[in-house]
C-alpha positions in Angstrom: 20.1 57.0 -11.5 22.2 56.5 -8.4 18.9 55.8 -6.1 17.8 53.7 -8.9 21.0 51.2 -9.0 20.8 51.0 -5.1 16.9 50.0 -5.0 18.1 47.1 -7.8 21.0 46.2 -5.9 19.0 45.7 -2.8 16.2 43.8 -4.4 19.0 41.5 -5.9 20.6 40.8 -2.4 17.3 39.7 -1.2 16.1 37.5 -4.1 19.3 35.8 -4.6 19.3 34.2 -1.2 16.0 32.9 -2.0 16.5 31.5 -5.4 19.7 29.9 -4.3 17.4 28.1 -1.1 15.4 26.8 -3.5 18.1 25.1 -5.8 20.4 24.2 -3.2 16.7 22.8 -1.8 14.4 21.7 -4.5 10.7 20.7 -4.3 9.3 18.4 -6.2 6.1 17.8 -8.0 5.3 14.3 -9.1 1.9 12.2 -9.4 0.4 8.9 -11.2 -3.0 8.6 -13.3 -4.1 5.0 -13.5 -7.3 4.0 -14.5 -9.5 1.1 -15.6 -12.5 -0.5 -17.7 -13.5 -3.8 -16.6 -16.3 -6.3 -16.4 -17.4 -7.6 -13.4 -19.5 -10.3 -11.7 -20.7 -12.4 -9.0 -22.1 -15.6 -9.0 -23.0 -18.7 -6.2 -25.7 -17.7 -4.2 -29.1 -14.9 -3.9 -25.9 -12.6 -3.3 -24.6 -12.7 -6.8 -24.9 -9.5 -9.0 -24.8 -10.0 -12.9 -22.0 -8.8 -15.2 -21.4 -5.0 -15.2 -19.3 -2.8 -17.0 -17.3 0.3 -15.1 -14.7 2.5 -15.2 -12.5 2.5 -12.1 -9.6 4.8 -10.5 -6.4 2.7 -9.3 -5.0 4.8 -6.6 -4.2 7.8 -8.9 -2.5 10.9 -6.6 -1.0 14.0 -6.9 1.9 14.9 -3.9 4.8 17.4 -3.7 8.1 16.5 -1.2 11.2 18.2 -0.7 14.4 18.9 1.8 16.0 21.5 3.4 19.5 20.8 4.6 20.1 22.4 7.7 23.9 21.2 8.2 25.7 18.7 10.2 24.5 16.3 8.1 20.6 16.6 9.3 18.0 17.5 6.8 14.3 18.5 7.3 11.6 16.6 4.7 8.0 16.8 4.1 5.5 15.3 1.9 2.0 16.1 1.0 0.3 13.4 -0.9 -3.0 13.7 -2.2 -5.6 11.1 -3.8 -7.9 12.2 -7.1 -9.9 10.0 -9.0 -10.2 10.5 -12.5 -13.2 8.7 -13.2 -15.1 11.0 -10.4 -14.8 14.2 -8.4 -15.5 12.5 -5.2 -11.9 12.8 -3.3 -10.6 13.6 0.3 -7.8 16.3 0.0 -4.5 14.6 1.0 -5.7 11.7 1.8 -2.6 9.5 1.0 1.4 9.9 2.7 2.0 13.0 4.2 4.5 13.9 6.9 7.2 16.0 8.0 10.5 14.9 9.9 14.4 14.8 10.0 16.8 12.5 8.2 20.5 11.8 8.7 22.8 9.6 8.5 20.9 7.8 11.1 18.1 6.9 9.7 14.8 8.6 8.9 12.0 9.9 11.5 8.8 11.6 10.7 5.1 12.1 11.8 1.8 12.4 10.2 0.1 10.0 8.2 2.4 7.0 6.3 1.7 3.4 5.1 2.3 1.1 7.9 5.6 -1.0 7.3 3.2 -4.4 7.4 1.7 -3.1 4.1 4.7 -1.4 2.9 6.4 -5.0 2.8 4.2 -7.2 1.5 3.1 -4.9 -1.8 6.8 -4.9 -2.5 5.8 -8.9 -3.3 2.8 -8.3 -5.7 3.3 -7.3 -8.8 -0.3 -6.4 -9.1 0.3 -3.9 -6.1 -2.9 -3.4 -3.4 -5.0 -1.6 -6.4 -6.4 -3.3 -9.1 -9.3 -6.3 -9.2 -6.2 -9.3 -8.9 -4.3 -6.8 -6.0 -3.0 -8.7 -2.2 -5.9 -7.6 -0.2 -8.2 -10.0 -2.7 -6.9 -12.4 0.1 -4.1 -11.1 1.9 -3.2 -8.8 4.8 -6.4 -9.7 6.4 -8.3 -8.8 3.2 -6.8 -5.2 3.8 -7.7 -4.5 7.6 -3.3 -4.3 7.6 -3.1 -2.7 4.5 -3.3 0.6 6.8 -2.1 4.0 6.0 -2.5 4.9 9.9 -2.9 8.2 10.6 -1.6 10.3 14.4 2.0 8.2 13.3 4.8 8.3 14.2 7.9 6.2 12.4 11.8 5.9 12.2 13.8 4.2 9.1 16.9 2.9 9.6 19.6 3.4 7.1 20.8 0.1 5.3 23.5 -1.9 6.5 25.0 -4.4 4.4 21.7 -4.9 2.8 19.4 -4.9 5.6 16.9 -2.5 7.1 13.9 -1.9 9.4 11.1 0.0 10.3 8.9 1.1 13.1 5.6 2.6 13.5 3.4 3.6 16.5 0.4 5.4 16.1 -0.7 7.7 19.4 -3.8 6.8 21.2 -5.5 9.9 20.9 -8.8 8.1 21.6 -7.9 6.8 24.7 -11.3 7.0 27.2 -11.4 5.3 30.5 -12.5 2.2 29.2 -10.6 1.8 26.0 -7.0 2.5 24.7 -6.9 2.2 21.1 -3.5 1.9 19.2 -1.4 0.5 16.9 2.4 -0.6 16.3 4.6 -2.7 14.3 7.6 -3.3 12.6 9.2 -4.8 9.3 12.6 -5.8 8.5 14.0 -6.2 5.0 17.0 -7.7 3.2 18.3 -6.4 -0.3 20.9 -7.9 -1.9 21.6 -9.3 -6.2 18.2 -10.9 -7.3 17.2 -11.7 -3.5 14.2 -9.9 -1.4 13.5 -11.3 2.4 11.5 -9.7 4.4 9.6 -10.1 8.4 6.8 -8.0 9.3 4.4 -7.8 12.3 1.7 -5.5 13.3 -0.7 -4.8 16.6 -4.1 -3.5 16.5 -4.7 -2.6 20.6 -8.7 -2.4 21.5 -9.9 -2.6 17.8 -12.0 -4.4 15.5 -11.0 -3.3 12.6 -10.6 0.6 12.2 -13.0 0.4 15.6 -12.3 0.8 19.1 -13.4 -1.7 21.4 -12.1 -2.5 24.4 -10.4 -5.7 25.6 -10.2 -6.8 21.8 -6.7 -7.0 20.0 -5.3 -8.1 16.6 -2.4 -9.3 15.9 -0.6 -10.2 12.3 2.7 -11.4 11.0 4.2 -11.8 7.3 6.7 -13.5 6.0 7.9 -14.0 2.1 10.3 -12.3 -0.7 10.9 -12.6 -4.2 13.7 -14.0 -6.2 14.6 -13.0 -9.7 16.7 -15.5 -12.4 16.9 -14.3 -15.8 13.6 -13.1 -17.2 11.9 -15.0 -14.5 10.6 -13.5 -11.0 9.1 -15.5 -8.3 7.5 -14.3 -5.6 5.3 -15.7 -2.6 4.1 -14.2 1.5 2.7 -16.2 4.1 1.1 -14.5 7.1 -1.1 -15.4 10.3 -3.7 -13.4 12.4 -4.4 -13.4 15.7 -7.7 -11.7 17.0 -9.9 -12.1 20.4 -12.7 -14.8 20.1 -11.8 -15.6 16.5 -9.7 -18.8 14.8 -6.4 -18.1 13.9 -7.1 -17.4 10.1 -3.9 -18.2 8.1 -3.1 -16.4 4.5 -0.8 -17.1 1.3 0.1 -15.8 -1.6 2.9 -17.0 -4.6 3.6 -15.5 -7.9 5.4 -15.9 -10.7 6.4 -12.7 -13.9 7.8 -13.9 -16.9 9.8 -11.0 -19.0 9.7 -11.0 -22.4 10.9 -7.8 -24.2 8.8 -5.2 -23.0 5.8 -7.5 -22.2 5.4 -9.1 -18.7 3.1 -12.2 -18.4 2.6 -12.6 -14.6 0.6 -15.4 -12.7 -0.5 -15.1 -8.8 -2.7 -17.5 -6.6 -3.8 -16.7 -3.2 -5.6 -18.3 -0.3 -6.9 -17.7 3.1 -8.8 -20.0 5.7 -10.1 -19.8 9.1 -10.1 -16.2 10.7 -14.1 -16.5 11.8 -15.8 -16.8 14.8 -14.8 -19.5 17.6 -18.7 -20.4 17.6 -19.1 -20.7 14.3 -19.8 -23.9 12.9 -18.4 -22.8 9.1 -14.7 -21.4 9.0 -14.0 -18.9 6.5 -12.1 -20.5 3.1 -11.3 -19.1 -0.4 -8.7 -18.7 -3.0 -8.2 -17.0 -6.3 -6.1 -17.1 -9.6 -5.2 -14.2 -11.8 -3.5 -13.9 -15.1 -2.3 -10.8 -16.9 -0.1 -9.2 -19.8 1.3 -6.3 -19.1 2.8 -4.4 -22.0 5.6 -1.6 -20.8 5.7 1.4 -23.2 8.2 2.6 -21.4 9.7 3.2 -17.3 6.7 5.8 -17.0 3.9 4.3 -18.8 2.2 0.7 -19.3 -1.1 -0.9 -20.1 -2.4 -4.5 -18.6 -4.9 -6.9 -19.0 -5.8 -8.5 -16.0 -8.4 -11.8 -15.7 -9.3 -12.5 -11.7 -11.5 -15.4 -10.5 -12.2 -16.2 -7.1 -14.0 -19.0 -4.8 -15.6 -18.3 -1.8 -17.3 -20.7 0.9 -20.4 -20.1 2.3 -18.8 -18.1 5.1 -15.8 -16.0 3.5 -16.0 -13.2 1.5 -12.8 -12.9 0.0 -12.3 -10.5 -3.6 -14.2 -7.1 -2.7 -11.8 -5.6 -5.1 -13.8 -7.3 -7.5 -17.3 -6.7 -6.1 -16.5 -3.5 -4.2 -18.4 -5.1 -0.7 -17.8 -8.1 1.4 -20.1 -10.1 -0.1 -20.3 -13.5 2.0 -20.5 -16.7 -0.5 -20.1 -15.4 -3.8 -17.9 -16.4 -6.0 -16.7 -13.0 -8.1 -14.1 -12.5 -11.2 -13.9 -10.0 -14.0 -11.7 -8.9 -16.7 -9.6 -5.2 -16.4 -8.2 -3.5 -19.2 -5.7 -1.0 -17.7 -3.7 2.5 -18.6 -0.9 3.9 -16.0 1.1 6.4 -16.2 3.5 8.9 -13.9 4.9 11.6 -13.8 
């Protein structure tokens, strides 16, 4: 009986320790499902595709994060973030945020692979988010070329102060050859205060075109906007520029406005982009587009919307892929989205 007490107090003393780690510590589990059925199509030139019906995945993931306090003040966290679709079985495995780093009172610092602060900025704006078929990148943040999640990053957070705050990101040039030196850096700052959101933002794209190295070829994009909220009301607008090697200075605009009533918001968002092609080229790039949609919240976990998007392309932009899931140059695309999100 003796020999029996002692093996049960010894097995306590070990699994007491661990079960207080892991309260004192908690992990958490949390994800989001959001899907939609729309009807989609494409008209204006021998590009256009006629109206189809599909069933699409809005940026539905799956992630677990947690801490570890390790005294003093400093804390360990990590984050694994995964993307699944529900409409298909065709995902990358932890795809989406995932990192590990400290955190103080100091501020925040952690590697691995994060939303740059360009694109964490200028979603804040858009109540449509970067998903869905009326999202930014129909127009804005160079049609999503800096709506990066970058991967080999690095960042730091600073804590808030009176309001404001600012981030960093650098991503290491791990395919640095003797000809090229890819990376990528940039920075946002915010302001927080009552019904008022400012915010800055700027990101560098060293030897790239796009996601592709290539040497003696930079990019180069700054954002500026906010929202304001009065009442039921909430208005909302970004401008930004870009800079890239032998191409015109393409400039890029967004404004919005959400209207509260009960649990139904009724939101409204133009955008608009010009310029940004080729100095050669004899036709400069120039659309815009204008969405509606009534979004009804169930409750702080669960909505639905209805979402109409048209858009107008020249003969040389190719704005709203969102809608016809390619850059398509000339068309002119819009559809209707019935949506379902929920998280958890």
């Amino acid at each position: 009986m003796n020999k029996k007490l002692i093996a049960l107090a010894v097995a306590s003393a070990c699994v007491a320790p661990a079960a207080m780690a892991q309260t004192a510590n908690p992990v958490t589990l949390y994800g989001r499902v959001h899907v939609t059925l729309e009807s989609v199509e494409a008209k204006g030139n021998t590009n256009a595709f006629s109206r189809r019906t599909r069933v699409e995945d809005q940026a539905s993931l799956l992630g677990v994060r947690g801490t570890e306090d390790l005294g003093g003040g400093l804390k360990v966290w990590f984050q694994l973030e995964t993307a699944f679709r529900p409409d298909s079985n065709n995902s990358t495995f932890a795809a989406r945020n995932s990192g590990v780093g400290f955190m103080g009172g100091w501020g925040t610092i952690g590697m691995g692979r994060w939303d740059t602060p360009f694109k964490v900025v200028t979603g804040d704006v858009d109540p449509f988010g970067d998903v869905t078929i009326a999202g930014i990148t129909q127009a804005n943040n160079d049609q999503g070329n800096f709506d990066r999640r970058e991967q080999n990053v690095i960042q730091y957070w600073t804590p808030t102060w009176g309001g404001f705050a600012a981030r960093f990101s650098y991503t290491a040039n791990e395919g640095k050859t003797a000809t090229v030196n890819p990376y990528s850096q940039g920075f946002s700052v915010t302001y927080r205060g009552g019904p008022v959101y400012l915010f800055g933002a700027y990101e560098e794209h060293k030897d790239q075109v796009g996601t592709t190295a290539t040497a003696g070829k930079d990019e180069k994009g700054t954002a500026l906007g906010g929202t304001f909220q009065f009442g039921p009301f909430r208005i909302g607008g970004t401008a930004q520029e870009y800079k890239k090697t032998d191409r015109t200075k393409k400039k890029s605009y967004l404004a919005n406005a959400v209207w509260t009533v009960g649990n139904s918001d009724f939101i409204y968002q133009y955008q608009q982009s010009k310029d940004g092609g080729l100095s050669t080229a004899g036709t400069q790039p120039d659309c815009d587009s204008n969405s509606i949609a009534w979004k009804y919240n169930f409750t702080k976990r669960t909505f639905m919307h209805v979402i109409y998007s048209k858009v107008d392309n020249n003969d040389a932009a190719n704005c709203g892929t969102q809608i016809q899931s390619a850059a398509i140059t000339g068309t002119d695309p819009q559809g209707v989205s019935f949506g379902l999100r929920t998280v958890f």
